[in-house]
C-alpha positions as CSV (number, residue, x, y, z in Angstrom):
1,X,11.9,1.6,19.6
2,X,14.6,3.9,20.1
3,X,16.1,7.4,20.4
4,X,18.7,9.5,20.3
5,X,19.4,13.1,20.7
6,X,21.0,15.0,17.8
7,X,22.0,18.8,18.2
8,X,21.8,21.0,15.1
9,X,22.4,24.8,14.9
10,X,22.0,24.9,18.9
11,X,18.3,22.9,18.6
12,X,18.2,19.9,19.8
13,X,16.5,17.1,17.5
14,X,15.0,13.6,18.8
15,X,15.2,11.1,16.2
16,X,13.3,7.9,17.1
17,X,14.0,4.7,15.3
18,X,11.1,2.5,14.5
19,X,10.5,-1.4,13.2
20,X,8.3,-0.3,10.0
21,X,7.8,-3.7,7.8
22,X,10.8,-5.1,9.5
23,X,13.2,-2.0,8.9
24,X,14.0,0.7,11.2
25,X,12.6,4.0,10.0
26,X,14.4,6.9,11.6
27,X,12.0,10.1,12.5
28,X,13.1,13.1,13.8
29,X,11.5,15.8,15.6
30,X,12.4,19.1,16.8
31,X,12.2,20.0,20.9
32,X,11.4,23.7,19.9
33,X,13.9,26.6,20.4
34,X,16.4,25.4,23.3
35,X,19.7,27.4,24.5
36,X,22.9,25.8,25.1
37,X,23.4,24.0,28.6
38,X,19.5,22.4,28.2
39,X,20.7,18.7,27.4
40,X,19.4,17.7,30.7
41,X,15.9,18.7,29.8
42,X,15.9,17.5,25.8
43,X,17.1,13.8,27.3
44,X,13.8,14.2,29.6
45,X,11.4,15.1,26.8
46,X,12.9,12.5,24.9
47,X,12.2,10.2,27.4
48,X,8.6,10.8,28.1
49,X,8.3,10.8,24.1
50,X,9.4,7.5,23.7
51,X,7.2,6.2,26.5
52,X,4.2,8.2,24.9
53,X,5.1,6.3,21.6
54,X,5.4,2.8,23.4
55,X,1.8,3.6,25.0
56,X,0.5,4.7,22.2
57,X,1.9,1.3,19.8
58,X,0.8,-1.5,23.0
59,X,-2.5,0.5,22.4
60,X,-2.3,0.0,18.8
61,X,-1.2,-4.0,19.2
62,X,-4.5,-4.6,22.0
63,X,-6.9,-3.0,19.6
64,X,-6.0,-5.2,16.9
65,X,-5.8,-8.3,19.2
66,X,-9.3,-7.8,20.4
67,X,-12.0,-9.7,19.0
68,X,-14.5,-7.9,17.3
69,X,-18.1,-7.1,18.7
């Protein structure tokens, strides 16, 4: 998993780039109303996105890797 910053109209945009059936599928999502100079903090939100999203998938992977009860 990946992602990038994108700037738009003065907004910044995180687009992540997930495996989906073997093909990266690019998503984008908005970091809300930002003013120019904020880069620093968009690159940090990104950041702690993509960990939530890596979380949130090795969660995904044990769940179906445990046997059932």
């Amino acid at each position: 998993m990946t992602g990038r910053l994108q700037e738009k109209n003065g907004r910044f945009y995180m687009v992540v780039s997930a495996l989906d059936d073997g093909k990266h599928q690019p998503k984008g999502k908005s970091n809300g109303p930002t003013d120019k100079g904020h880069k620093q903090r968009a690159k940090d939100m990104l950041k702690g996105y993509l960990q939530g999203l890596e979380e949130l998938a090795e969660q995904q992977r044990t769940d179906d890797i445990a046997p059932p009860e």
